[in-house]
N, C-alpha and C positions, 0 to 999 in steps of 0.2 A: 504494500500500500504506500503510494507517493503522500509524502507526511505537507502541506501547506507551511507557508513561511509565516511566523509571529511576528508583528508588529514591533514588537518585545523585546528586548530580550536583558534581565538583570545584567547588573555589573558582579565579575566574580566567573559567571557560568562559561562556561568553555563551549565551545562548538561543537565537541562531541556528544558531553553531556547535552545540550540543549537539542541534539538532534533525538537524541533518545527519547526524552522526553517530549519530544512533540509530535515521534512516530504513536507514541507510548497514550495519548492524549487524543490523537488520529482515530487509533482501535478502539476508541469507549465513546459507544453512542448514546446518544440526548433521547427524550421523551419514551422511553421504555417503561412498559407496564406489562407484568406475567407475562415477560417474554414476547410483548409485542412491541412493535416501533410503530408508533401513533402517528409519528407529522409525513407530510406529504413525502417531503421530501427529507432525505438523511442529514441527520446534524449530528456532529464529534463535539466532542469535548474542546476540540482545539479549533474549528469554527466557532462551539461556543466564545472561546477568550480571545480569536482574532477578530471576533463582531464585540467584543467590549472592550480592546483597546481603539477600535476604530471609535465608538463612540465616545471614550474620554475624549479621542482628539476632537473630534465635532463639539464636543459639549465646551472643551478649552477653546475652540475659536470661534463659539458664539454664544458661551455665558461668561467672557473673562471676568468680570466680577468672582461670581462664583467660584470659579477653579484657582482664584489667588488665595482663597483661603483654605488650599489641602497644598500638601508637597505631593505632588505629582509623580517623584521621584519612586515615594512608599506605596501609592494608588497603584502605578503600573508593577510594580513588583506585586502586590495583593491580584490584581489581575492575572498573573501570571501561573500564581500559583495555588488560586483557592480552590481549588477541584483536583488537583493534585489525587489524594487519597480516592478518588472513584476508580482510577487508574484499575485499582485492586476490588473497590468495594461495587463500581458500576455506579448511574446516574440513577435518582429514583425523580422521575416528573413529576411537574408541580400537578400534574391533571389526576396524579394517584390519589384518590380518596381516603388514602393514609396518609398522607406528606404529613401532614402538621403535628400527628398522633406518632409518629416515626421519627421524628426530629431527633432528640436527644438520644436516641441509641442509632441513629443513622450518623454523627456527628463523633460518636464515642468510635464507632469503626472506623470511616476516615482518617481519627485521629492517631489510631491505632496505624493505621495504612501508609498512612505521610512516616512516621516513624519508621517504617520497614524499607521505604522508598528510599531515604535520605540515608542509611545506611550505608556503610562499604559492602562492596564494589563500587555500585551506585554512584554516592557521592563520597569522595574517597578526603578531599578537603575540610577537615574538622571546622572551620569558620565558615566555609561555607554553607555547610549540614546545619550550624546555627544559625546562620543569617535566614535559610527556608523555613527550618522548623518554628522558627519567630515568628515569619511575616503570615505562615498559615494561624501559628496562635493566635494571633494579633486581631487578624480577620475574625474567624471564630470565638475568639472573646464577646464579641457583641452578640449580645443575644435579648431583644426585645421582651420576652415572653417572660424573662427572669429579673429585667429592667436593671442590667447588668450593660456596664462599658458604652453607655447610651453619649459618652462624649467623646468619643473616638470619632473625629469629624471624617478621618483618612478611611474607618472601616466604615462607616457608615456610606459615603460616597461609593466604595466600593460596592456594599451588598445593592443600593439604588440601581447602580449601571448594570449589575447582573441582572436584576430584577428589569428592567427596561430592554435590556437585549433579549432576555425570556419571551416577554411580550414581546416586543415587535419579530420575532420567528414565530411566536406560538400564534400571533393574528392572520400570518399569512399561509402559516402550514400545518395549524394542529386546531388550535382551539375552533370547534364547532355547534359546542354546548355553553350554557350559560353559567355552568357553576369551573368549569377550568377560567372562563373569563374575570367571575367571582375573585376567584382566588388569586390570579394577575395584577388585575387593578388594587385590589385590597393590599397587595403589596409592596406596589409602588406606591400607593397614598403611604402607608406605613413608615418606609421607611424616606421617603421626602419629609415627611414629617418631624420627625428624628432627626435628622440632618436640620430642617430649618429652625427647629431647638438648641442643636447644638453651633449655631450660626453664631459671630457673635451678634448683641440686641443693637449695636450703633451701626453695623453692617447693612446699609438700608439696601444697597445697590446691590449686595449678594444673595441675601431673602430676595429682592424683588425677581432676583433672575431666576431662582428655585423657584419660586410661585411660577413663572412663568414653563419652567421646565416641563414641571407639573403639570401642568394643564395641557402643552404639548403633546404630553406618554397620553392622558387619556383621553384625547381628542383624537387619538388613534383609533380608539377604541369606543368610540363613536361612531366613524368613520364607518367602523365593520361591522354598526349595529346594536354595538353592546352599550346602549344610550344608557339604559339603568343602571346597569354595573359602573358605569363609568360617572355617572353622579352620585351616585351611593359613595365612591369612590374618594370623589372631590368633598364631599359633606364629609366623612373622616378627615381628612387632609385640615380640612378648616376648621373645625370642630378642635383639632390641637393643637391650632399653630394661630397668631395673630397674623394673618395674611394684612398685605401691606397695598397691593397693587390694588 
């Protein structure tokens, strides 16, 4: 299988390692459910994180506000490597009607998995086995549900663009029911949310740009129909956040 070029790629990683890893990322496919692949058309894991480096850069050169308040540097590195651990454990879709009930021991494998990965042979670099094993912790520390690491502006930015690359693949080639779109939108309000909390309060022009992002993602999802879902959507969104625009 011809593995796609990354956007990406950390500082540290060698070229051979990073080829591994991105053949490695190539053979672990997106939207699986009891062994079936849902979206129209095939998505990898490494499609997935080349459609969300591409949208940091869209988002860096049309919300500059916004993106002066993450290091970009730690974003792309989180992007790079937060799916890592499926490698082993496989993707579970959001459209599973276990995803949210699954969370915490789907998270504990991973976590598990990333450790095995980073390993010798693997990764043979002691600094650099830590710089990985970090920026997965780093990522995965936030966890909304337990109202834990809710000011990590760099993770929270990250899990948003996963979550809006989700959506925009899953509108065009999975989502055809109304509770996989449910569970999209409600995602993206969620964690916008979160992020335009953890903004800082004098930051007018970077909330204004996130409100605007926002409304962006579910005007997509308008677009395809999903009118309800996508004001249900916008009504959490506002409901937590002092929108500004």
């Amino acid at each position: 299988m011809q593995a796609e070029t990354l956007t990406y790629k950390p500082q540290g990683v060698d070229d051979t390692t990073d080829a591994k890893y991105r053949l490695a990322l190539a053979r672990t496919p997106r939207w699986v459910v009891n062994g079936e692949i849902l979206s129209k058309i095939p998505e990898s894991n490494l499609n997935h994180i080349d459609g969300m480096a591409a949208i940091v850069n869209e988002i860096e050169e049309n919300f500059p506000a916004l993106t002066k308040c993450f290091d970009l540097e730690t974003v792309r590195e989180m992007v790079y490597f937060h799916d890592a651990g499926e490698i082993i454990t496989g993707d579970e879709a959001i459209s599973n009607e276990n995803y949210a009930k699954n969370k915490e021991r789907r998270w504990e494998r991973e976590r598990i998995a990333v450790g095995i990965l980073t390993r010798e042979p693997n990764v043979s670099d002691p600094l650099l086995r830590k710089k990985l094993r970090d920026i997965y912790a780093r990522y995965n520390s936030c966890r909304p549900e337990r109202m834990i690491e809710l000011t990590d502006k760099e993770s929270l930015f990250t899990h948003l663009v996963d979550k809006i690359q989700a959506g925009r693949f899953g509108l065009e080639n999975v989502f055809d029911n109304h509770n996989s779109s449910i569970k999209a939108t409600k995602l993206i309000a969620q964690f916008s949310g979160l992020l335009f909390n953890a903004l800082p309060q004098d930051n007018i022009d970077a909330r204004n740009e996130l409100v605007l992002l926002t409304q962006q993602e579910l005007n997509r999802f308008r677009d395809h129909g999903f009118i309800q879902q996508a004001d249900a959507a916008w009504k959490d969104f506002c409901d937590k956040t002092t929108t500004i625009v």
